[in-house]
FIVEXMI-857507 format. One record per residue (C-alpha): x negated, y negated, z negated; chain. Coordinates in nm, 2 decimals, always signed. Layout:
// FIVEXMI-857507
> x,y,z,chain
> X,Y,Z,A
...
//
This chain:
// FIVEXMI-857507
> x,y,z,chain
> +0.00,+0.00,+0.00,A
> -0.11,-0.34,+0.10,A
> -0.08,-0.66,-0.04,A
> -0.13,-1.02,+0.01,A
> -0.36,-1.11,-0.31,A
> -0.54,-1.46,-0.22,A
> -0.52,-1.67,+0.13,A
> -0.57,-1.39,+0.39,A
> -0.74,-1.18,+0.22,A
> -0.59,-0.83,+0.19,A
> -0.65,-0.54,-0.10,A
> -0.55,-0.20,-0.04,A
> -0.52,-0.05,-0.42,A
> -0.54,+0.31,-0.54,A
> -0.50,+0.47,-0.26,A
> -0.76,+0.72,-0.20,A
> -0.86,+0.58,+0.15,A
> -0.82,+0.20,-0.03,A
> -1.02,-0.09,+0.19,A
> -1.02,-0.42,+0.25,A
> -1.03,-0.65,+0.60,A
> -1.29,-0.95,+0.61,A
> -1.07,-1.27,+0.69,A
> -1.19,-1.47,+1.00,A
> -1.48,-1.71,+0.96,A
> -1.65,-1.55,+0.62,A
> -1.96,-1.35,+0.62,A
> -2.02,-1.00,+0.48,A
> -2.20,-1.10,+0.17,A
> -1.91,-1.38,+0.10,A
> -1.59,-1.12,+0.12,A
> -1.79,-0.87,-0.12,A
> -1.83,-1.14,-0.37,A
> -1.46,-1.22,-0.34,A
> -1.39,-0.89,-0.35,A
> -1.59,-0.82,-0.66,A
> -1.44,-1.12,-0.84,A
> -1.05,-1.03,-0.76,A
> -1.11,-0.68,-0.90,A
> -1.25,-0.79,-1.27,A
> -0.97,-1.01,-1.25,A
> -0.70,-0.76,-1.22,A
> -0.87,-0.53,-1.47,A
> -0.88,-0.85,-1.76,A
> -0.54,-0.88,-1.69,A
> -0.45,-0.50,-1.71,A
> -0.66,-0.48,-2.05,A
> -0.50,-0.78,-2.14,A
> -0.12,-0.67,-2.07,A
> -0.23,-0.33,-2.26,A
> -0.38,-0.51,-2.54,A
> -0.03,-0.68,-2.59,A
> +0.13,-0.41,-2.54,A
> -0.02,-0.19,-2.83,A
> +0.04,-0.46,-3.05,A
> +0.43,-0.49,-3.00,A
> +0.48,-0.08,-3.11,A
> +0.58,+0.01,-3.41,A
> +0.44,+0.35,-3.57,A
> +0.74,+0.59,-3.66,A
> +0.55,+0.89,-3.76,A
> +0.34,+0.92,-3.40,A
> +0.17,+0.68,-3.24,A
> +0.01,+0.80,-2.90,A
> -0.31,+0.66,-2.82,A
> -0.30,+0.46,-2.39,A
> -0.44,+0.65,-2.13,A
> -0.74,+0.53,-2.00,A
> -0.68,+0.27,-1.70,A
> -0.71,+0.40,-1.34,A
> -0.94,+0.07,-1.33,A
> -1.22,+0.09,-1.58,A
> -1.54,+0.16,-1.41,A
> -1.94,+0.16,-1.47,A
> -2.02,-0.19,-1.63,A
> -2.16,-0.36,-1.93,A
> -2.05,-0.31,-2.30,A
> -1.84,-0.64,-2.35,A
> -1.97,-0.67,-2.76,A
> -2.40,-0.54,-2.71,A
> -2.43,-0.55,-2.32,A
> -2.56,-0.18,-2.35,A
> -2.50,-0.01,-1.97,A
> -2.26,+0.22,-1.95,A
> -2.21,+0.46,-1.70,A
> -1.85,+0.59,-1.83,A
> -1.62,+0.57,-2.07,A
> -1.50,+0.91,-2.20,A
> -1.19,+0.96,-2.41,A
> -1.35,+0.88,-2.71,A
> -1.26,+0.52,-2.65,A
> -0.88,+0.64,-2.72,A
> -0.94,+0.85,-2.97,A
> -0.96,+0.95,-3.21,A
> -0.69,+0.83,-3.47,A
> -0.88,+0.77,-3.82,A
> -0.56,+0.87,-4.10,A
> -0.59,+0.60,-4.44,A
> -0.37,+0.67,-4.72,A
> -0.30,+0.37,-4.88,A
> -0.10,+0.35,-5.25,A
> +0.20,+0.57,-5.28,A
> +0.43,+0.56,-4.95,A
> +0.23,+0.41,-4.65,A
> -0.04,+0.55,-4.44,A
> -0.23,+0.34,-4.18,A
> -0.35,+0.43,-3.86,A
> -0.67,+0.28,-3.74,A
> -0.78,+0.36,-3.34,A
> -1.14,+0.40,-3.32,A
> -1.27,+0.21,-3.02,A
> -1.63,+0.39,-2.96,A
> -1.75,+0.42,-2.65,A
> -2.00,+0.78,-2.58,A
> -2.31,+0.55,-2.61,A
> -2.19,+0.52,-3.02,A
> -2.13,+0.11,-2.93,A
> -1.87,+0.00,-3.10,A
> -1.69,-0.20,-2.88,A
> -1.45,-0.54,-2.94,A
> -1.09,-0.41,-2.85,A
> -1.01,-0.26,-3.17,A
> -0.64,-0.14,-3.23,A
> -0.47,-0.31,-3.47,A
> -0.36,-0.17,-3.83,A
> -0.02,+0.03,-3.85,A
> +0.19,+0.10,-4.19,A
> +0.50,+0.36,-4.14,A
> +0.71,+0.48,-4.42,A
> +0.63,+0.85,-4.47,A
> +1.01,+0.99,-4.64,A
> +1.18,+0.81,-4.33,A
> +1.06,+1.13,-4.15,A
> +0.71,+1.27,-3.96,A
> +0.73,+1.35,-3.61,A
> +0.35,+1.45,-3.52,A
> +0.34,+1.77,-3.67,A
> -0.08,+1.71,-3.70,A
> -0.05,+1.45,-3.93,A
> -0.03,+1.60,-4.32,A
> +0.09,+1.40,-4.54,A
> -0.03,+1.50,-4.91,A
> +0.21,+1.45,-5.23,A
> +0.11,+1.14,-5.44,A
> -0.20,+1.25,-5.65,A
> +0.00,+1.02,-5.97,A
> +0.29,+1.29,-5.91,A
> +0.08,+1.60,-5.93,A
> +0.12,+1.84,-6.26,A
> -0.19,+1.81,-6.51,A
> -0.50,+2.04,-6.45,A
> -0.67,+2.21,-6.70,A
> -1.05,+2.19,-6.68,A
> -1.29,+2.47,-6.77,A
> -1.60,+2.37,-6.99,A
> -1.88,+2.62,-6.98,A
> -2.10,+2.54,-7.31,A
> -2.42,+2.65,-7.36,A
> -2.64,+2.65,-7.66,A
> -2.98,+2.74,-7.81,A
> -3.06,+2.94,-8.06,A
> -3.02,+2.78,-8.40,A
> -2.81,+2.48,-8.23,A
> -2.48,+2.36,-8.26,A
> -2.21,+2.32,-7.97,A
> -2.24,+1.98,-8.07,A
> -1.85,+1.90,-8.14,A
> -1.59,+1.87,-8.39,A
> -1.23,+2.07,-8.38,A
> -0.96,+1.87,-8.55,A
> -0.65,+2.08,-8.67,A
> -0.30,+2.06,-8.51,A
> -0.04,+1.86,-8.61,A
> +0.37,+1.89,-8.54,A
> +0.34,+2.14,-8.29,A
> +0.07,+1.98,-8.11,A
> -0.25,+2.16,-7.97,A
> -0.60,+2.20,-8.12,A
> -0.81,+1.83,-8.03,A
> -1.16,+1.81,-7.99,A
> -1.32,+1.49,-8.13,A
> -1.68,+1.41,-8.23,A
> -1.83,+1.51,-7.91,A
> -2.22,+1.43,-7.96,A
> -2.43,+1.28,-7.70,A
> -2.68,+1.54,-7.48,A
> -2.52,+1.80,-7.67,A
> -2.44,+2.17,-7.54,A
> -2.04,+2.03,-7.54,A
> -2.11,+1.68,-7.33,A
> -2.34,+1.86,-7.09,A
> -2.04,+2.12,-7.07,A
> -1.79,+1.85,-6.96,A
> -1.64,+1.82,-7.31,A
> -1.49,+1.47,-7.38,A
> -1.35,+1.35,-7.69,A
> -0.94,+1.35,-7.71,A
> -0.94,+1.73,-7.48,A
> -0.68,+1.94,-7.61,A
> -0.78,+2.30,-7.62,A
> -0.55,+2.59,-7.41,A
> -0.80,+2.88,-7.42,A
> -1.13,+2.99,-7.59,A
> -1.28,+3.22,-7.37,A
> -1.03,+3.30,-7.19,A
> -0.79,+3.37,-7.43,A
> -0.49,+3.19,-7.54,A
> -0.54,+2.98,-7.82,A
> -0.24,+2.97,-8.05,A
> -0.21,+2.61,-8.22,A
> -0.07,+2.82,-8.52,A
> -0.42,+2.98,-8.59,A
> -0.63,+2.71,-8.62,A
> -0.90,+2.93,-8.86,A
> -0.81,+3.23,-8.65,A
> -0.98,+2.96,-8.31,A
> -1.28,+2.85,-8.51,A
> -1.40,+3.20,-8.60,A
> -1.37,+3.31,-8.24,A
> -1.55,+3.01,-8.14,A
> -1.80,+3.05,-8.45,A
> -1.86,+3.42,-8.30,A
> -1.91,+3.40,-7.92,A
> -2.26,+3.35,-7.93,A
> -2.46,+3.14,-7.74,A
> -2.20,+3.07,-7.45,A
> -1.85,+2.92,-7.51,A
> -1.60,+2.90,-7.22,A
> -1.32,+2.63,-7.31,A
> -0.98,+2.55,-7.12,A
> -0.86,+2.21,-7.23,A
> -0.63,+1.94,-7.12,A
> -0.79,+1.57,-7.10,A
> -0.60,+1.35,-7.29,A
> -0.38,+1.18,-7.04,A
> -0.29,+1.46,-6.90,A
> -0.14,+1.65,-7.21,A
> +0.07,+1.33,-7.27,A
> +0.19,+1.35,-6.94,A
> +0.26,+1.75,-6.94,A
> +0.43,+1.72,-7.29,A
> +0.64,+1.42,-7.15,A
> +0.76,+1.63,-6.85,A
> +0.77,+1.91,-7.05,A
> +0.56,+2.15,-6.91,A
> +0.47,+2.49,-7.06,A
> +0.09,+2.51,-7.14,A
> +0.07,+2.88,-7.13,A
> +0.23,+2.90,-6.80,A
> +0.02,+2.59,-6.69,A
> -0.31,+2.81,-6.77,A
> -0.21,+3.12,-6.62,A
> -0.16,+2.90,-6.27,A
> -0.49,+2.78,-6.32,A
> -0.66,+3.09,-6.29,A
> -0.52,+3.21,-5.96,A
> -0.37,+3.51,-5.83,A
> -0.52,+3.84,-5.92,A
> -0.73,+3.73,-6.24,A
> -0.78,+4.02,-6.51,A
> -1.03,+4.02,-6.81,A
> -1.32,+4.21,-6.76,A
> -1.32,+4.53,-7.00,A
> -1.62,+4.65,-7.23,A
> -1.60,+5.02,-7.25,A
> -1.82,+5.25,-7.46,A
> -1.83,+5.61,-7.33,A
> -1.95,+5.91,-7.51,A
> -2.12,+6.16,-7.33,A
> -1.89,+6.50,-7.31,A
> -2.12,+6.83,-7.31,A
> -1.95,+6.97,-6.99,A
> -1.87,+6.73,-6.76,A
> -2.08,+6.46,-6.90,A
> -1.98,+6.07,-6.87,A
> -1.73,+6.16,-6.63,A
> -1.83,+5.87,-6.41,A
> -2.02,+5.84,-6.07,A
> -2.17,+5.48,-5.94,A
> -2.17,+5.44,-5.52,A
> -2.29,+5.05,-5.37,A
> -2.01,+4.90,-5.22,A
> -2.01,+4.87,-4.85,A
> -2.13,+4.51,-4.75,A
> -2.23,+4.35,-5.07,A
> -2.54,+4.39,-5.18,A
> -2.56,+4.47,-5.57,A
> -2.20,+4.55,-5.61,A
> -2.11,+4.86,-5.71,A
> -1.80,+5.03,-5.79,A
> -1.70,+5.32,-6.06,A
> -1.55,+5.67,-5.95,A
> -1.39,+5.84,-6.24,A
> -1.30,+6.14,-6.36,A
> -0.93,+6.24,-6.41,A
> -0.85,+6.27,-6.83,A
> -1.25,+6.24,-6.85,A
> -1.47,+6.02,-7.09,A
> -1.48,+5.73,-6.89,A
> -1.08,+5.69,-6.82,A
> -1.02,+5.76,-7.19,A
> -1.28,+5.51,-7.27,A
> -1.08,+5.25,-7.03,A
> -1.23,+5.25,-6.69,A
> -1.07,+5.30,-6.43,A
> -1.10,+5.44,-6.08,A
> -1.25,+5.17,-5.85,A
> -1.37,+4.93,-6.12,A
> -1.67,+4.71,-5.98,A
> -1.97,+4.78,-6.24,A
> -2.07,+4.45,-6.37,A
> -2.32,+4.54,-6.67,A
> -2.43,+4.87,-6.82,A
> -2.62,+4.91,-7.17,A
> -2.69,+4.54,-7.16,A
> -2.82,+4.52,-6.80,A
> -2.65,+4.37,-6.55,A
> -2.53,+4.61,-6.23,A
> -2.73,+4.38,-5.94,A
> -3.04,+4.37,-6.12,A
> -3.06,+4.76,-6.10,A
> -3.13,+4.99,-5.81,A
> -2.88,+5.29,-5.72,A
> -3.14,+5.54,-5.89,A
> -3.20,+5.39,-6.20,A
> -2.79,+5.37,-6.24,A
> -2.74,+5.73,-6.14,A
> -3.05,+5.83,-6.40,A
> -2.81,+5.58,-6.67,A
> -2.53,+5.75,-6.57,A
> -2.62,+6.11,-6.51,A
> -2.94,+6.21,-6.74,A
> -2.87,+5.92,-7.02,A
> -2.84,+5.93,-7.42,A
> -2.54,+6.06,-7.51,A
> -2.34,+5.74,-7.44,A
> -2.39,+5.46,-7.27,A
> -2.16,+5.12,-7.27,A
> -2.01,+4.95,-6.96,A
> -1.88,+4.59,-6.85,A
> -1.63,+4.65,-6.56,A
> -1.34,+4.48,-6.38,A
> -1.09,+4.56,-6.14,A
> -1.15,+4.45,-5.73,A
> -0.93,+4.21,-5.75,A
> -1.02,+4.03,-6.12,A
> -1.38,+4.02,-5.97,A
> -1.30,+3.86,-5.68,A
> -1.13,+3.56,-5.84,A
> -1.41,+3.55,-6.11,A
> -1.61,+3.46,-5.79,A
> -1.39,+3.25,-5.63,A
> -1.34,+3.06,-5.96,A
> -1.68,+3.05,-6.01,A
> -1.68,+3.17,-6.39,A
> -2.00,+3.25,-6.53,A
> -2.01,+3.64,-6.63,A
> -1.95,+3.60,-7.05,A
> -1.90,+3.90,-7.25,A
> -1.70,+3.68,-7.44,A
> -1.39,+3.70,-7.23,A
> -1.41,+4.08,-7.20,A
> -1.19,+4.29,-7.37,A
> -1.30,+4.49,-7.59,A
> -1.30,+4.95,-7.56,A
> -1.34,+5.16,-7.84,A
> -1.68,+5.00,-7.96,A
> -1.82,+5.20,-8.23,A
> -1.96,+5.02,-8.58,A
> -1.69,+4.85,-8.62,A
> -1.73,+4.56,-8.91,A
> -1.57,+4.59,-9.21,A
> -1.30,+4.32,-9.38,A
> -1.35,+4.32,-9.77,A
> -1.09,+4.15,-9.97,A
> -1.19,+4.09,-10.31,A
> -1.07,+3.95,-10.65,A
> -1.29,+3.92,-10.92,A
> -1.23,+4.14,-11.25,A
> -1.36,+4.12,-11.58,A
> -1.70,+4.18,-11.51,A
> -1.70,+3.95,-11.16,A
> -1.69,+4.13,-10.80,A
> -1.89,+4.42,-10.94,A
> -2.21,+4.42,-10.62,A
> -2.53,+4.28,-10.62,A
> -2.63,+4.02,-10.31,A
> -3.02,+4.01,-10.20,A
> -3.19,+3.87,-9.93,A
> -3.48,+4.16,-9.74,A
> -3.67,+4.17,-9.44,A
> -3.53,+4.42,-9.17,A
> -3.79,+4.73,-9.14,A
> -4.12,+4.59,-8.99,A
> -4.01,+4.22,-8.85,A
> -4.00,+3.95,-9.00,A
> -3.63,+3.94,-8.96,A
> -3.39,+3.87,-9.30,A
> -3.08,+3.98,-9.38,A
> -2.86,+3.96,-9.65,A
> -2.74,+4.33,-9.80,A
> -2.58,+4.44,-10.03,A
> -2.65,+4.63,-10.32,A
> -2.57,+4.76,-10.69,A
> -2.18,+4.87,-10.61,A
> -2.04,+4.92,-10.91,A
> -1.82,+5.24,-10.99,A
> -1.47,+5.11,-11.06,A
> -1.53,+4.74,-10.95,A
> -1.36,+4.53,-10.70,A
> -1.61,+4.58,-10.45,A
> -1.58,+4.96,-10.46,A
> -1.24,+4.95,-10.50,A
> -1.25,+4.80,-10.09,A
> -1.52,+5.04,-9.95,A
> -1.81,+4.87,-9.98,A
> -2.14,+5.04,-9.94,A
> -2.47,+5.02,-10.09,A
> -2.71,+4.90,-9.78,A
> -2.44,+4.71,-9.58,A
> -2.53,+4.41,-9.44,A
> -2.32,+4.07,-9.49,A
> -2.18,+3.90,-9.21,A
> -1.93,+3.65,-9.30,A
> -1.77,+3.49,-9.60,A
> -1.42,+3.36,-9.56,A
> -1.47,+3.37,-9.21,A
> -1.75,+3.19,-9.15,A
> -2.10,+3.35,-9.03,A
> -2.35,+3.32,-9.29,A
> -2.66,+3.58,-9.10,A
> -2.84,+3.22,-9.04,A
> -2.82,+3.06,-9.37,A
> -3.05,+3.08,-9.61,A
> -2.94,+3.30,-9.97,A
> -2.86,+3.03,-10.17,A
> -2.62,+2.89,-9.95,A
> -2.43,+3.24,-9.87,A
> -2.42,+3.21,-10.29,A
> -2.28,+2.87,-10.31,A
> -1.98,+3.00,-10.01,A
> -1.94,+3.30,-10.25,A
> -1.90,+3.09,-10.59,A
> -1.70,+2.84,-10.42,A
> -1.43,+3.06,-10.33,A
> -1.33,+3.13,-10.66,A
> -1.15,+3.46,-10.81,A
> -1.09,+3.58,-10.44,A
> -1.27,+3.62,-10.15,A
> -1.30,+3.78,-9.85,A
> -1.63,+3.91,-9.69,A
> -1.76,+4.09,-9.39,A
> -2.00,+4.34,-9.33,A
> -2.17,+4.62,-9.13,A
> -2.42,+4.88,-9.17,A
> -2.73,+4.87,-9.06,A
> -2.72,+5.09,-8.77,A
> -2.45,+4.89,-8.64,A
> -2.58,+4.58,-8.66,A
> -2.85,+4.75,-8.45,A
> -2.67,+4.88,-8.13,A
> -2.50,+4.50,-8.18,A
> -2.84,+4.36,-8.14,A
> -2.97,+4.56,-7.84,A
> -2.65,+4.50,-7.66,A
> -2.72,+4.10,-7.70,A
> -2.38,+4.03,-7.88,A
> -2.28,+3.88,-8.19,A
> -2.10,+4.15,-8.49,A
> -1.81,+3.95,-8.50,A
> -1.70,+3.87,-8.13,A
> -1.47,+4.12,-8.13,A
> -1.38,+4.14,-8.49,A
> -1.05,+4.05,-8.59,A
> -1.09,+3.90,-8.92,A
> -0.74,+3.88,-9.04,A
> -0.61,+3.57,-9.23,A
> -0.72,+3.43,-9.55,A
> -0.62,+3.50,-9.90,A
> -0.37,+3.14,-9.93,A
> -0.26,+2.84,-9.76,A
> -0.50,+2.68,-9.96,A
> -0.83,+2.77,-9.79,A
> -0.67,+2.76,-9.46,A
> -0.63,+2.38,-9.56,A
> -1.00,+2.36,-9.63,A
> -1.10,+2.44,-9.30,A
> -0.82,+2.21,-9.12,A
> -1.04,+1.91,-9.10,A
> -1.26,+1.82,-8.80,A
> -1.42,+2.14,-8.84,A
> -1.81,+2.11,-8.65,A
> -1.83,+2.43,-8.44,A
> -2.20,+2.58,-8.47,A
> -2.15,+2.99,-8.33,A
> -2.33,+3.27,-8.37,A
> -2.62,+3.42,-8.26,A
//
């Protein structure tokens, strides 16, 4: 098509075979000049009518970027100069998505050319609505992060030997759950994410009734040198009580689908058909293995089960050991041997959490050596046993034992046994103090107390296995109200070791 543009000049446009006719009197040279000029002036004013164009629409949950002009050719970026030999489709494209406050989201449209120029024509800013409906289904819109439910954080604490956890745990009140305050600075707790006004949900994995605030502290003061605590910040327990949300419920969700407690299992080795167990690597993951059992044998009635993964055995852990050392474990061991294992799918989301391997959150199998709850009240002649402080065999290791059980007394009246070792007075672990101060807990009890111990040879296997006594040890409440009050202050939480 053909078109009188200037004078008698004449412009054939988009057609393929497109050309031009020189008028009369003009040289070559002059006409392609002309030419040249009339063309940049159509493709100004095409940029120009698009330009306005883009600026009149209105986003209604799409906004389509404008296909590239039939006109644009080689040329000079109009901001830098850079040559350009093209302009590829990153010049409409693509959209960048802003979400701005509660119930708008913009639209920017990115104007860079291949070269990485950024060039002048930049799209103007768009705001839409997003509840007055979405057309583009590839534009997500997420729910208000101020509307979301609360999310419990996990706070992996770590201490040293002889250290606190480096934070106070102030009791309940009305209902309410258990509040950590006091957190110190560079302790085990602040390095573990702790903050002061967290509301605890779980120690180690395990509920945490706000009822039992002595029965928290001792499993806290018992789980060794690692603590795992699920807690609520402080805004967000306002905000699930105001709403109200059930915290329970609220900390199951947080673990995902499939989680499990790992189990620690103690098998005894039968004469005939041994452990009843067989190890095999697990196709594809290198140091995994998994657990064949044994109908009815040993290992099933110790609590594994068929097609556990193998986590830790005797204290090792699984992917430090090669196949033939955990067949020679399994097959030509002492006669028992103790297991850490977990179901395919619990181990999977322990991963996928990324939850450090604790033996604290296990559950715990038929351990043997269990300790021993003594509850005592003084008679005529006292508690009737003798406390002393003595070095362990050859180290240099002391423990506190006790001795001199009197026929007839209290103390023999609840089992206890000449040699025993003392774990815990009312509760609270008393291996690392020095003997005076497990005699000023004792006195200060008054006519009734209650004590834990365990013999020797149990605190032995304890010891090789790298666990505290008491972690699994359910000590039972106190003798009254009254000493549960004692210990319902901000109670500093120092563990075991």
């Amino acid at each position: 098509m053909q078109g009188q543009l200037i004078s008698d000049f004449r412009c054939v446009c988009v057609a393929p075979h497109a050309r031009w006719d020189q008028p009369p009197g003009a040289t070559k040279d002059e006409g392609c000049r002309i030419y040249i000029f009339i063309c940049v002036c159509v493709c100004v004013s095409v940029c120009i009518q698009l330009h306005k164009y883009t600026s009149t629409l209105t986003c209604s949950g799409f906004v389509a970027g404008p296909s590239p002009p039939s006109c644009v050719a080689a040329g000079e970026c109009l901001t830098c100069g850079e040559k350009t030999s093209h302009l590829d489709a990153s010049l409409y494209g693509p959209y960048e998505v802003d979400l701005v406050h509660q119930s708008s989201v913009s639209l920017t449209h990115s104007t860079r050319a291949s070269t990485g120029c950024q060039h002048a024509m930049e799209y103007p800013r768009f705001t839409f609505n997003p509840k007055e409906g979405i057309d583009n289904p590839a534009l997500v819109i997420t729910d208000d992060p101020e509307s979301q439910s609360p999310r419990p954080t996990l706070c992996h604490l770590k201490r040293l030997e002889g250290q606190s956890f480096g934070f106070f745990l102030r009791a309940p009140h009305g209902g309410q759950r258990c509040e950590v305050s006091g957190v110190a600075a560079w302790s085990p707790a602040e390095r573990g994410g702790l903050r002061d006004g967290d509301r605890v949900l779980e120690v180690n994995e395990q509920w945490a009734d706000s009822g039992d605030f002595c029965g928290i502290v001792r499993k806290i003061q018992a789980c060794g040198l690692h603590l795992l605590l699920l807690v609520l910040r402080r805004d967000e327990y306002e905000q699930a009580e105001s709403l109200g949300l059930d915290l329970q419920t609220l900390a199951r969700l947080s673990k995902g689908d499939g989680w499990s407690r790992p189990r620690l299992c103690h098998i005894t080795r039968d004469p005939e058909c041994g452990l009843g167990m067989s190890v095999t690597p697990v196709d594809g993951q290198k140091g995994q293995f998994s657990v064949n059992t044994l109908t009815d044998g040993p290992a099933e009635k110790a609590g594994v089960r068929p097609a556990d993964r193998l986590i830790w055995i005797n204290g090792d852990p699984a992917s430090s050991l090669s196949r033939s050392t955990l067949n020679k474990a399994v097959e030509r061991g002492g006669a028992s041997v103790t297991v850490l294992v977990n179901d395919p799918e619990g181990e999977s989301c322990r991963v996928r959490r990324k939850t450090p391997l604790l033996l604290a959150v296990a559950e715990c199998r038929s351990l043997p050596h269990p300790a021993k709850t003594m509850r005592l009240v003084k008679g005529p002649d006292g508690f009737g046993f003798l406390l002393r402080q003595e070095k362990q065999g050859g180290s240099q290791r002391t423990v506190h034992v006790l001795r001199e059980v009197e026929e007839g007394s209290p103390a023999k009246a609840e089992l206890m046994e000449d040699g025993d070792l003392l774990l815990a007075v009312n509760g609270t672990p008393v291996e690392s103090l020095e003997h005076d101060d497990v005699v000023k807990e004792i006195r200060r009890s008054g006519d009734r107390v209650v004590l834990t111990s365990m013999s020797i040879r149990g605190r032995d296997f304890y010891r090789e296995l790298g666990i505290s006594p008491l972690l699994f040890h359910e000590e039972g409440p106190l003798w009254d109200e009254r000493q549960q009050t004692e210990t319902q202050g901000d109670t500093p939480l120092q563990g075991t070791d």
